[in-house]
py3Dmol code that shows the C-alpha trace and the ligand (Angstrom):
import py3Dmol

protein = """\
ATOM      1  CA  UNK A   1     -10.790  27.547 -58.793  1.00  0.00           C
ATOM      2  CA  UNK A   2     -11.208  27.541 -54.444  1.00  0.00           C
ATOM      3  CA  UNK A   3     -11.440  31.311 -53.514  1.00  0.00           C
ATOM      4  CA  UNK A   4     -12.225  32.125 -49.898  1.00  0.00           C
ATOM      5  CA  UNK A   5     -13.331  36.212 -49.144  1.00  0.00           C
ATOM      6  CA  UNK A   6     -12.667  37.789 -46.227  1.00  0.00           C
ATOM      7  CA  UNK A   7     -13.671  41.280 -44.896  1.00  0.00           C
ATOM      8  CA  UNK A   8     -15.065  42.622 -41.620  1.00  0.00           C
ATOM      9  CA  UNK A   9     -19.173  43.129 -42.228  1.00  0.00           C
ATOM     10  CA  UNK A  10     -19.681  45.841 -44.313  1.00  0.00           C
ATOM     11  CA  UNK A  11     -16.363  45.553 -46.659  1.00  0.00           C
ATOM     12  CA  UNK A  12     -18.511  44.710 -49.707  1.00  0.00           C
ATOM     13  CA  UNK A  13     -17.451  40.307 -49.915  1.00  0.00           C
ATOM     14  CA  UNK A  14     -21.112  39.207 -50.227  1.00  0.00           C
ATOM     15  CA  UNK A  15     -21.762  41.744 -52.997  1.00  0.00           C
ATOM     16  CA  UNK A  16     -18.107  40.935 -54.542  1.00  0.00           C
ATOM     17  CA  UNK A  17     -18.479  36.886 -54.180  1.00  0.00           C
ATOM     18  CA  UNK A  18     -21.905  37.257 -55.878  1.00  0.00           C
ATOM     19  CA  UNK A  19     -20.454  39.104 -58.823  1.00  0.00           C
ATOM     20  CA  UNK A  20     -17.127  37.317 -59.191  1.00  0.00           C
ATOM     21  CA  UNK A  21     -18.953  33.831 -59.119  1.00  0.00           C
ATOM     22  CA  UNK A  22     -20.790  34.254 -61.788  1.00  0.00           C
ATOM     23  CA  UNK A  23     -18.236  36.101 -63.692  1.00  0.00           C
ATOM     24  CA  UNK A  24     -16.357  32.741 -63.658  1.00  0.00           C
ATOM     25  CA  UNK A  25     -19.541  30.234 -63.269  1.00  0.00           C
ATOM     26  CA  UNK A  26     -18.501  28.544 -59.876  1.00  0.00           C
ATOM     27  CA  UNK A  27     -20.618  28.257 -57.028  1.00  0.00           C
ATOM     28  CA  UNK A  28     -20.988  31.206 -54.309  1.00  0.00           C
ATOM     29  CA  UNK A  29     -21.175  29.531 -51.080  1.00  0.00           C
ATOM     30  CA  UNK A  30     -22.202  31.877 -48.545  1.00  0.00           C
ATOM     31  CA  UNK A  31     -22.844  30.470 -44.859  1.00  0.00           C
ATOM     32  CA  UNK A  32     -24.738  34.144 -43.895  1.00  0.00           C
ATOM     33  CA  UNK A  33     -27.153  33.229 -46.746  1.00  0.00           C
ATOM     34  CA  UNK A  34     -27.509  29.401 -45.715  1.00  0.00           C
ATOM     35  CA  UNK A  35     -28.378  30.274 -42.105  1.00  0.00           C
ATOM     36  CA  UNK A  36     -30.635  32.701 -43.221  1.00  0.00           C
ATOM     37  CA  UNK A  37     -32.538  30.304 -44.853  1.00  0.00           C
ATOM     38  CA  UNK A  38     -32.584  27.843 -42.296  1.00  0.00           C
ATOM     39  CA  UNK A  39     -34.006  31.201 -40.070  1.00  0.00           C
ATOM     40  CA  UNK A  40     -36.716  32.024 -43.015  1.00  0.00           C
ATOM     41  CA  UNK A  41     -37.750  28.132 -43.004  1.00  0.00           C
ATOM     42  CA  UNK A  42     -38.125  27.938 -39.702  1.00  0.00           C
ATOM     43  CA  UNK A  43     -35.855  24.653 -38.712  1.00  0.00           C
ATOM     44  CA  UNK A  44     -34.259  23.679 -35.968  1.00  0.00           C
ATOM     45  CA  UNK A  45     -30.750  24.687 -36.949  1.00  0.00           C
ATOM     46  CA  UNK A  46     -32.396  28.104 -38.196  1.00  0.00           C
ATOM     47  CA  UNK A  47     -34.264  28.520 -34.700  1.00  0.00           C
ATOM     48  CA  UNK A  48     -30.756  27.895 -33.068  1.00  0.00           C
ATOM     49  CA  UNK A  49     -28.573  30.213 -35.364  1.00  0.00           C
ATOM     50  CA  UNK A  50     -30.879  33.102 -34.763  1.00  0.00           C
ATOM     51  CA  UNK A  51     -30.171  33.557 -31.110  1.00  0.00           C
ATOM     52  CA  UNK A  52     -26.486  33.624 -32.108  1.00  0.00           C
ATOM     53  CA  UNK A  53     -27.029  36.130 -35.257  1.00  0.00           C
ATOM     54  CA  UNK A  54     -29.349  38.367 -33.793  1.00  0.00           C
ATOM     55  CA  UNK A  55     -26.688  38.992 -30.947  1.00  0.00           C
ATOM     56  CA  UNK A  56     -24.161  39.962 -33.407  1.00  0.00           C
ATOM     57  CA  UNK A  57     -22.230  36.721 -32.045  1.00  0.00           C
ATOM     58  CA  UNK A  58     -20.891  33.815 -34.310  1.00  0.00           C
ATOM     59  CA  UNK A  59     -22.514  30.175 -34.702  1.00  0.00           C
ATOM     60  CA  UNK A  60     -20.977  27.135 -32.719  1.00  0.00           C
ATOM     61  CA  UNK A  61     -18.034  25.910 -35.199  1.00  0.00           C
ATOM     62  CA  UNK A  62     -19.483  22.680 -35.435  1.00  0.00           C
ATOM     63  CA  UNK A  63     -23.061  23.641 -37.095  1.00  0.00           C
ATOM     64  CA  UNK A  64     -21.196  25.792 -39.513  1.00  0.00           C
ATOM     65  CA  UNK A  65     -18.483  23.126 -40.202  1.00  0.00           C
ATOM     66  CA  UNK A  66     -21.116  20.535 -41.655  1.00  0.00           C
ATOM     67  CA  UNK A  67     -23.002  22.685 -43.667  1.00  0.00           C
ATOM     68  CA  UNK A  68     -20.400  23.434 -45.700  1.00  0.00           C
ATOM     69  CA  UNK A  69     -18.973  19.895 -45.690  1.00  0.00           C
ATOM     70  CA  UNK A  70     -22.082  19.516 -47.809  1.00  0.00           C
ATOM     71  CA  UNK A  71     -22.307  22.160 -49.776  1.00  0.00           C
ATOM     72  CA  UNK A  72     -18.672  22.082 -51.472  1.00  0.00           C
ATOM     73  CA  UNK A  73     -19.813  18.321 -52.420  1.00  0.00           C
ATOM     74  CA  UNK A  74     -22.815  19.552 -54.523  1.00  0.00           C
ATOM     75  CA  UNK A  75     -22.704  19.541 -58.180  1.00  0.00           C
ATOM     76  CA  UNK A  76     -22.411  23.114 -58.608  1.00  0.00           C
ATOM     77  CA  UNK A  77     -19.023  23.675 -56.889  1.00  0.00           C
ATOM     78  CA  UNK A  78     -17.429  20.773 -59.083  1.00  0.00           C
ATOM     79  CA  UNK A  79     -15.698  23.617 -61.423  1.00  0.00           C
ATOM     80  CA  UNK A  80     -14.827  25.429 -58.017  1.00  0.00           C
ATOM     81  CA  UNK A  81     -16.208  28.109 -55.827  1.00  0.00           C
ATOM     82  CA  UNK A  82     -16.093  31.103 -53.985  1.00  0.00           C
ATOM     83  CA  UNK A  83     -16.065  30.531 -50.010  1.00  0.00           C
ATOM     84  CA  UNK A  84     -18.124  34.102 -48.451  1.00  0.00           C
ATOM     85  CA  UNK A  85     -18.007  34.340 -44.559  1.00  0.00           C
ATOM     86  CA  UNK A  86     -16.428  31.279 -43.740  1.00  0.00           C
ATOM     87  CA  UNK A  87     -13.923  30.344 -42.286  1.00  0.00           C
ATOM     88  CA  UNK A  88     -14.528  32.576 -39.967  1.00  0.00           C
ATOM     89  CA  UNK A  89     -12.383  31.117 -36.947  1.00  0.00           C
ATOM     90  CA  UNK A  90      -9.170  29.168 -36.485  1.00  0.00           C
ATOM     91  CA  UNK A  91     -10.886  26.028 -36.070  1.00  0.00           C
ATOM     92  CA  UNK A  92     -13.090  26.532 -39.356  1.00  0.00           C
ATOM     93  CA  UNK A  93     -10.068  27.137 -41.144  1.00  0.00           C
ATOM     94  CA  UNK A  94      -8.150  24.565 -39.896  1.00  0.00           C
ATOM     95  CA  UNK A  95     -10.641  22.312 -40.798  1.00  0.00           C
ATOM     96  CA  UNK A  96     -11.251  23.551 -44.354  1.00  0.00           C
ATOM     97  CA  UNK A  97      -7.554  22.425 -44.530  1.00  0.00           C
ATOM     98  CA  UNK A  98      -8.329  18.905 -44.393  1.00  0.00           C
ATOM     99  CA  UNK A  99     -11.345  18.728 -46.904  1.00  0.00           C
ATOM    100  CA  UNK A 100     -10.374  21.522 -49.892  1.00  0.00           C
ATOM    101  CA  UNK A 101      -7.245  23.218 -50.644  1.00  0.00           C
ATOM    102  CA  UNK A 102      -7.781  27.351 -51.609  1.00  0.00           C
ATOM    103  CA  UNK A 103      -6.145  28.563 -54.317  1.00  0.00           C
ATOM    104  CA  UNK A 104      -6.218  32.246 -53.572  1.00  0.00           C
ATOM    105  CA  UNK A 105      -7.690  34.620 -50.882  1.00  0.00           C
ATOM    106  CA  UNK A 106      -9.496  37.654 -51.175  1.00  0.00           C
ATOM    107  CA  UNK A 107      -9.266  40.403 -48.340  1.00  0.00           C
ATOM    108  CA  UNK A 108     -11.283  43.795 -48.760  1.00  0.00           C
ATOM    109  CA  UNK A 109     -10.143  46.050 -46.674  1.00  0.00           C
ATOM    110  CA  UNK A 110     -12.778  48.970 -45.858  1.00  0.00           C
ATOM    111  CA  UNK A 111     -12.058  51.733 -42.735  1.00  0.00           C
ATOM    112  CA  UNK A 112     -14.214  50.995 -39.589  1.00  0.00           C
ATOM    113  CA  UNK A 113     -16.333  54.269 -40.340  1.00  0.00           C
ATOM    114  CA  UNK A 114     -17.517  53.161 -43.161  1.00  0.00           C
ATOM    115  CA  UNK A 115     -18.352  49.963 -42.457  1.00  0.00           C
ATOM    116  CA  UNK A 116     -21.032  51.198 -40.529  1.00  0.00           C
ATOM    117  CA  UNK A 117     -22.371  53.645 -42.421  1.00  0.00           C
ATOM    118  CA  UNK A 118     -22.333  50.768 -45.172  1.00  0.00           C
ATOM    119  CA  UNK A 119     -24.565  47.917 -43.528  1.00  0.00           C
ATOM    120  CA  UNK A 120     -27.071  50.318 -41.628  1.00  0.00           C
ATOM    121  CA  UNK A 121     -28.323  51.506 -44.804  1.00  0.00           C
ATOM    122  CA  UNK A 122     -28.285  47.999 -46.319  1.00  0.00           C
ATOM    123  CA  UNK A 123     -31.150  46.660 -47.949  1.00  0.00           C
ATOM    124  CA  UNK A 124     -31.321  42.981 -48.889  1.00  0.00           C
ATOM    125  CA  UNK A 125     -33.933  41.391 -51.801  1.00  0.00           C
ATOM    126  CA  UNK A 126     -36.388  38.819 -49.983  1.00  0.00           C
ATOM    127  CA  UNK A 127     -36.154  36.723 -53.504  1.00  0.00           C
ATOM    128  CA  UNK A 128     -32.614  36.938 -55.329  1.00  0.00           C
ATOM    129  CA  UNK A 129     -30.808  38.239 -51.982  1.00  0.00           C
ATOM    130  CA  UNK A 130     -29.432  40.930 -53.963  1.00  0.00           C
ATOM    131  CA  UNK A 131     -27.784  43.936 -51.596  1.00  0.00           C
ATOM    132  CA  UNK A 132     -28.221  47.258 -52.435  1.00  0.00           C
ATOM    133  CA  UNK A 133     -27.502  50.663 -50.252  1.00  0.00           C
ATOM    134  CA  UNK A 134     -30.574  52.375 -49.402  1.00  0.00           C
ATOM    135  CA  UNK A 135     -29.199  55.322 -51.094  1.00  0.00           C
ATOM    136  CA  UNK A 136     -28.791  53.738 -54.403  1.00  0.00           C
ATOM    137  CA  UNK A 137     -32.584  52.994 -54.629  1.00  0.00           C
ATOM    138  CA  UNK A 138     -35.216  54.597 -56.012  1.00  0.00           C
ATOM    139  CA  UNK A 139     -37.728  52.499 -54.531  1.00  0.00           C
ATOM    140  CA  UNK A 140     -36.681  51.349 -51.102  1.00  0.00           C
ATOM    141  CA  UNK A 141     -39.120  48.486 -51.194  1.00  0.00           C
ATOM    142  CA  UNK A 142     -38.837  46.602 -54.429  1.00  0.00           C
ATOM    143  CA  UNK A 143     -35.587  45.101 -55.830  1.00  0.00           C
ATOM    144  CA  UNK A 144     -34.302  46.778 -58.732  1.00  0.00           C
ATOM    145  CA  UNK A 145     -33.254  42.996 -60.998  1.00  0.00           C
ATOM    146  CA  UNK A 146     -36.551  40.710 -60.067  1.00  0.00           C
ATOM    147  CA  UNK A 147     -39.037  43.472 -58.262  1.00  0.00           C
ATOM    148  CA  UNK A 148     -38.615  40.951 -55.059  1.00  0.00           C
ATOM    149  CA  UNK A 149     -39.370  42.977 -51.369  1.00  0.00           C
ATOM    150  CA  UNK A 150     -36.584  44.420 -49.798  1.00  0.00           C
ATOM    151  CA  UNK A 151     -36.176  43.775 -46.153  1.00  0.00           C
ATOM    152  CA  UNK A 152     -33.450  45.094 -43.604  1.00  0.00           C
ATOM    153  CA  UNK A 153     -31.152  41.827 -41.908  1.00  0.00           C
ATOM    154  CA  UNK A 154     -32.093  41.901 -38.331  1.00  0.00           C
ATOM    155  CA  UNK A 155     -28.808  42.229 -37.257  1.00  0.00           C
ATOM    156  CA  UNK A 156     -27.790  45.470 -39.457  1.00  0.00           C
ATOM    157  CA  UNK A 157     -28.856  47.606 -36.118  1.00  0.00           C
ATOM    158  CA  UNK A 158     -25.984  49.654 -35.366  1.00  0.00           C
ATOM    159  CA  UNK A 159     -25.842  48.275 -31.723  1.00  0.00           C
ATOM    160  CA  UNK A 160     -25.548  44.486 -33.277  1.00  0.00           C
ATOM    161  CA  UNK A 161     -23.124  45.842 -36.470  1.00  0.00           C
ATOM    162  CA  UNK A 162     -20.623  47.198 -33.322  1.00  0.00           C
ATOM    163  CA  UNK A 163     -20.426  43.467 -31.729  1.00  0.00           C
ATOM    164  CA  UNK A 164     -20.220  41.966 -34.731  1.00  0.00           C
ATOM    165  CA  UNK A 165     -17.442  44.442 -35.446  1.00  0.00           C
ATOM    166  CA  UNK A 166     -15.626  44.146 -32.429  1.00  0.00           C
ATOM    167  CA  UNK A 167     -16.193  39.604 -32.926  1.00  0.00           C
ATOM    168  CA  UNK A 168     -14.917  40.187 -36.695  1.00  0.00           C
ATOM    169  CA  UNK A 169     -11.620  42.025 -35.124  1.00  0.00           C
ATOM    170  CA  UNK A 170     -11.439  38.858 -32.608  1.00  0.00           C
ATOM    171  CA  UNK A 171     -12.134  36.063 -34.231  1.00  0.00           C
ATOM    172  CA  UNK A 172     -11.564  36.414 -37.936  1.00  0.00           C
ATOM    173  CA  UNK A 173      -8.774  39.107 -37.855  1.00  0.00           C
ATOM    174  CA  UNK A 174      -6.121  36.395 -37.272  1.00  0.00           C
ATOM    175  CA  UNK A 175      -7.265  34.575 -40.173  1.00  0.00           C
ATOM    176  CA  UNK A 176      -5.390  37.289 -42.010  1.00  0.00           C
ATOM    177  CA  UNK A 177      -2.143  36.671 -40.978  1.00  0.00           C
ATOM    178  CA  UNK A 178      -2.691  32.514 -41.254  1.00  0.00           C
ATOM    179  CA  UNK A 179      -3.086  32.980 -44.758  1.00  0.00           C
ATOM    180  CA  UNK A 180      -0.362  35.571 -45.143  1.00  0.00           C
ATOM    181  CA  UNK A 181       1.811  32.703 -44.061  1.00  0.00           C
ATOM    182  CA  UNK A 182       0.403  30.328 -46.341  1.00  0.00           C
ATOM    183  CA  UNK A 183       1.207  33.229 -49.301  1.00  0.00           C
ATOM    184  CA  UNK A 184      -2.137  32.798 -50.765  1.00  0.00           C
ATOM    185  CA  UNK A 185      -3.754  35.860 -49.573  1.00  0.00           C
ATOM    186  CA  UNK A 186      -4.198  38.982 -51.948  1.00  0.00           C
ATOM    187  CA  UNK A 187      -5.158  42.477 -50.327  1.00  0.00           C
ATOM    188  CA  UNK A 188      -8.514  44.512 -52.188  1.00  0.00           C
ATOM    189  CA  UNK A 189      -8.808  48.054 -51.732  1.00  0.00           C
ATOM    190  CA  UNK A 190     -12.590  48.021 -50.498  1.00  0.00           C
ATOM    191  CA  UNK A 191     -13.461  51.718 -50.855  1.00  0.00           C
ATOM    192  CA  UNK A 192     -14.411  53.104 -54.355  1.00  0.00           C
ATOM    193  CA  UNK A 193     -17.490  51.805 -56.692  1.00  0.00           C
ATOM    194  CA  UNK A 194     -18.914  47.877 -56.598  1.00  0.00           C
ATOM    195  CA  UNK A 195     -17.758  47.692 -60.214  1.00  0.00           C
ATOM    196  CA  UNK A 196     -14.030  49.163 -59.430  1.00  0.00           C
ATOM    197  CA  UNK A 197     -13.613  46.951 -56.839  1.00  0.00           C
ATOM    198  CA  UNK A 198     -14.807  44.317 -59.010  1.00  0.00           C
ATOM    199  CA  UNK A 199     -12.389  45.339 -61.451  1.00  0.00           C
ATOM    200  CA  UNK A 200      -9.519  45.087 -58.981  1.00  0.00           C
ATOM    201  CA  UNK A 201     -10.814  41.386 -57.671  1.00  0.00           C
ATOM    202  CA  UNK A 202     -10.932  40.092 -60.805  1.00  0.00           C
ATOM    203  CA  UNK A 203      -7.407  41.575 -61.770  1.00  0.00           C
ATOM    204  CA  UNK A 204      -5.847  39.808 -59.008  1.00  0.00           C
ATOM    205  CA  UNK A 205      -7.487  36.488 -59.992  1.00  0.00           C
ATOM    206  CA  UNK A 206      -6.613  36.549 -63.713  1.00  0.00           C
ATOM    207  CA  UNK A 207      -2.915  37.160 -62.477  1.00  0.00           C
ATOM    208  CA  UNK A 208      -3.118  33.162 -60.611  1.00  0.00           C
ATOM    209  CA  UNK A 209      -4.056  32.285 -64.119  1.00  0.00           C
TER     210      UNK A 209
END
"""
ligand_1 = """\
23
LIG
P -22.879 37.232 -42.942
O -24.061 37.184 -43.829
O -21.673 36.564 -43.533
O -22.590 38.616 -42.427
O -23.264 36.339 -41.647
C -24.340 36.709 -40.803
C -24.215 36.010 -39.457
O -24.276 34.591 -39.654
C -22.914 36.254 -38.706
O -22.913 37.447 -37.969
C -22.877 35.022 -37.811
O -23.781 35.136 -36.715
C -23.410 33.926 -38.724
N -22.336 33.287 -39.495
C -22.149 33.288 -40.853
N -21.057 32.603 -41.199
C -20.526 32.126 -40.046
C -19.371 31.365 -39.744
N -18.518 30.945 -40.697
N -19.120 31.079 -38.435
C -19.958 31.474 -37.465
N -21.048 32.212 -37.662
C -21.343 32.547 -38.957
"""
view = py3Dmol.view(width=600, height=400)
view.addModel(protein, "pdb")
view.setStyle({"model": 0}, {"cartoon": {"style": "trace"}})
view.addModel(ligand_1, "xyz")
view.setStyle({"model": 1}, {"stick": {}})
view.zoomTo()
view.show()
């Protein structure tokens, strides 16, 4: 199964991918994630994608493009996968057109005030990269599942989470409607618990079955 999420930052689709993916053992493919290991290694691509992320801005189409040209070919993502963050433009989406078909599309809707509210107090595990509200834990510097350090993204600052708000609204709003179109696209309620929401995800994918 080819599952693409889509959401504003905040709405919850990194938390939900990583969940739903391994509920049905296929591959969660998240570009935020790859980049951010490109950052933490310290390559070229990394060094480049920074500048862009810590602005709150998006990464030239063309960088993002190939990395996941790559990734859906690995092993992993033979039995299918779940696409998080990307496409994120028109020209990422046409282009996933032409190299995998989705079967279904997930969009979590969450109200702007919350999304904010959401990602400043995010907290993110150095180790698993599992995402936790700073109000859900007890220790604020270990990770809950595998006792990794927590860390803040550089770009959860509420100045940054605004332009990447406002380049969400943009960019990847339209997406939306392109999918509509295509009748593929499946609207979440985003506001309630991770596991209702989960609940709810998983609900609409059993119903493709
Ligand atoms: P995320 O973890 O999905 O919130 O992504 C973090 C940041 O990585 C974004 O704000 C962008 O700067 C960059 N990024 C991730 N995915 C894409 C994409 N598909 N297109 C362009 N930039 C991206």
């Amino acid at each position: 199964m080819k599952l693409m999420f889509l959401g504003p930052p905040g709405a919850g689709k990194g938390t939900q991918a990583r969940i739903i993916a391994e509920k049905l053992g296929i591959a969660h493919i998240s570009t935020g994630d790859m980049l951010r290991e490109q950052v933490k290694n310290g390559t070229a691509l990394g060094l480049k994608a920074k500048e862009y992320m810590d602005a709150g801005q998006y990464v030239p189409d063309g960088v993002i493009i190939d990395m996941v040209k790559e990734r859906v070919n690995k092993p992993d993502a033979r039995e299918g996968f779940i696409l998080d963050g990307f496409p994120r433009t028109a020209a990422q989406a046409e282009t996933l057109d032409g190299f995998a078909s989705l079967d279904a599309v997930i969009n979590i809707g969450v109200p702007d005030e919350m999304l904010i509210d959401r990602i400043c107090g995010r907290r993110v595990c150095t180790d698993c990269g599992a995402t936790y509200h700073e109000s859900m834990l007890h220790d604020k510097e270990k990770c809950p599942v595998c006792s990794g350090s927590m860390y803040v993204r550089d770009d959860d600052k509420e100045e940054t989470v605004r332009t990447r708000i406002n380049v969400y609204k943009e960019k990847t709003q339209p997406l939306i409607d392109y999918y509509a179109k295509k009748g593929i696209l499946h609207e979440i309620d985003g506001t309630g618990t991770i596991d209702e929401i989960a609940d709810k995800v998983m609900a609409a994918i059993e119903a493709l079955k």
